[in-house]
C-alpha positions as CSV (number, residue, x, y, z in Angstrom):
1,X,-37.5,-14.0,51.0
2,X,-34.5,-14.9,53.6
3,X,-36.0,-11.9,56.1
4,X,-37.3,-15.0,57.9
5,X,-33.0,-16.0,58.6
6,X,-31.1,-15.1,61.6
7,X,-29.6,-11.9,61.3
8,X,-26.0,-13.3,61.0
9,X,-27.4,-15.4,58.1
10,X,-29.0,-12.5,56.5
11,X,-25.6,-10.4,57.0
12,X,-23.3,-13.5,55.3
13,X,-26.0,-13.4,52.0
14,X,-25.9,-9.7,51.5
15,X,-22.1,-9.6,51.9
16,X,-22.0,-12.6,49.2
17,X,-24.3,-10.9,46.8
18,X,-22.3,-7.5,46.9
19,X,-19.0,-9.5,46.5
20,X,-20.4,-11.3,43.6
21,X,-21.3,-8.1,41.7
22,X,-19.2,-6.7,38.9
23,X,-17.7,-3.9,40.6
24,X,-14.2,-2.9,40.0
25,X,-11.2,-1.7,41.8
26,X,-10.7,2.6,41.0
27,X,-8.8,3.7,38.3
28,X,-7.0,5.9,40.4
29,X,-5.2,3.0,41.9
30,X,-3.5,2.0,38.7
31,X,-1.1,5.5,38.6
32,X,0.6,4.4,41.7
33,X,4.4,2.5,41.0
34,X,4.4,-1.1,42.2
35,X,7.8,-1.4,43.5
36,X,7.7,-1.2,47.1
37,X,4.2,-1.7,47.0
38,X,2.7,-3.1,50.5
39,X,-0.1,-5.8,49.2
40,X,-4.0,-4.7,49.6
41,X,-2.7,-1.3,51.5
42,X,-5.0,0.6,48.7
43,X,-7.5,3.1,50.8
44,X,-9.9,5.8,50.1
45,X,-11.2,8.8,52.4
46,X,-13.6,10.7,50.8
47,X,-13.2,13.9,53.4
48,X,-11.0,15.5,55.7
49,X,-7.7,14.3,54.7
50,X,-4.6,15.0,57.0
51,X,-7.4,17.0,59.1
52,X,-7.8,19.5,56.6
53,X,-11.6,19.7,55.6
54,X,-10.7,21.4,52.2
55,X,-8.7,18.5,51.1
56,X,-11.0,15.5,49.4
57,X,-10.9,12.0,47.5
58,X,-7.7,10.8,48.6
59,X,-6.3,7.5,47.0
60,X,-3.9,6.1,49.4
61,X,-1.1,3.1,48.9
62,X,2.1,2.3,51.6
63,X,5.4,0.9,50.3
64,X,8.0,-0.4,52.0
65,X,11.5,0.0,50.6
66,X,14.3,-1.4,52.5
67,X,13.5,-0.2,55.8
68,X,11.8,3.1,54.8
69,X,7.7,3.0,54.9
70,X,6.3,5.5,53.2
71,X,2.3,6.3,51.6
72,X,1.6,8.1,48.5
73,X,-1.3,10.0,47.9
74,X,-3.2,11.0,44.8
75,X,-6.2,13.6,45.5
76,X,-8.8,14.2,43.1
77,X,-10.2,17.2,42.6
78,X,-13.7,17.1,40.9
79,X,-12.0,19.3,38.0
80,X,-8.8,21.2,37.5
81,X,-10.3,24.1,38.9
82,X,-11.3,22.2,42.2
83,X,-7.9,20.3,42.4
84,X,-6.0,23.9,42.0
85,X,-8.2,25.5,44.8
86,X,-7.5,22.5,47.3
87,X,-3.4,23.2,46.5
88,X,-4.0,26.7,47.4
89,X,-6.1,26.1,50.0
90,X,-2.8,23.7,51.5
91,X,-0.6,26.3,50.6
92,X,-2.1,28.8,52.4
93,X,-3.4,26.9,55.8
94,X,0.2,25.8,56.1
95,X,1.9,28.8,55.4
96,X,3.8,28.3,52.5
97,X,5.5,30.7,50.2
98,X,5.1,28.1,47.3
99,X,3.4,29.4,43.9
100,X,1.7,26.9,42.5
101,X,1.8,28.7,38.6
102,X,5.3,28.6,38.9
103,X,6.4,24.7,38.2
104,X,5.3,21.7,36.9
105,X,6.3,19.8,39.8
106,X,5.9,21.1,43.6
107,X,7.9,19.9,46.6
108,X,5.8,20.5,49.8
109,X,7.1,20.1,53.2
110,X,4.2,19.1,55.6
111,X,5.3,19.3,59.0
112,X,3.2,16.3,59.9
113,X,3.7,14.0,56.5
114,X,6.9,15.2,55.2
115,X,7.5,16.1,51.7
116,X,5.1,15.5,48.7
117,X,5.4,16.5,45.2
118,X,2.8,17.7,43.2
């Protein structure tokens, strides 16, 4: 029906119809703190995350507290068998003696990102 528009036209209608849809935002986004929080910072990368091909589905937010910027990252695994193999597969890529069975709680120095917890 509007194939007959310019393609600029075309482009603004299909962007207004997918904006007026009833997607929502992920529900990963809602386990990250909002102090600190840096407004619409909220990313996703499905692949290839800190250049590691093993690592997938990141959910990203930056803060800013005081003068520190920082991003958190939640990965999902597609079950907790995935999520545990893409830990080990960290672990072991980055040389770590780190035992994944052993706490509740894992502190990983990344000599690129710094430390996480897990």
């Amino acid at each position: 029906m509007w194939l007959a528009l310019p393609v600029h036209r075309q482009l603004k209608l299909l962007i207004a119809e997918q904006l007026n849809n009833k997607t929502t935002f992920p529900n990963e986004f809602r386990h990250f703190p909002l102090k600190g929080k840096i407004k619409f910072s909220e990313k996703y990368f499905n692949e290839n995350i800190l250049g590691y091909p093993f690592l997938r589905h990141s959910f990203e937010v930056s803060y800013q507290l005081n003068d520190q910027k920082y991003t958190l990252f939640l990965l999902k695994g597609n079950d907790e068998t995935d999520a545990q193999d893409m830990l080990e597969a960290y672990i072991a890529e980055t040389k770590s003696e780190i035992k994944p069975a052993d706490a509740l709680f894992i502190n990983i120095n990344d000599r690129y990102t710094g430390v996480g917890s897990y």
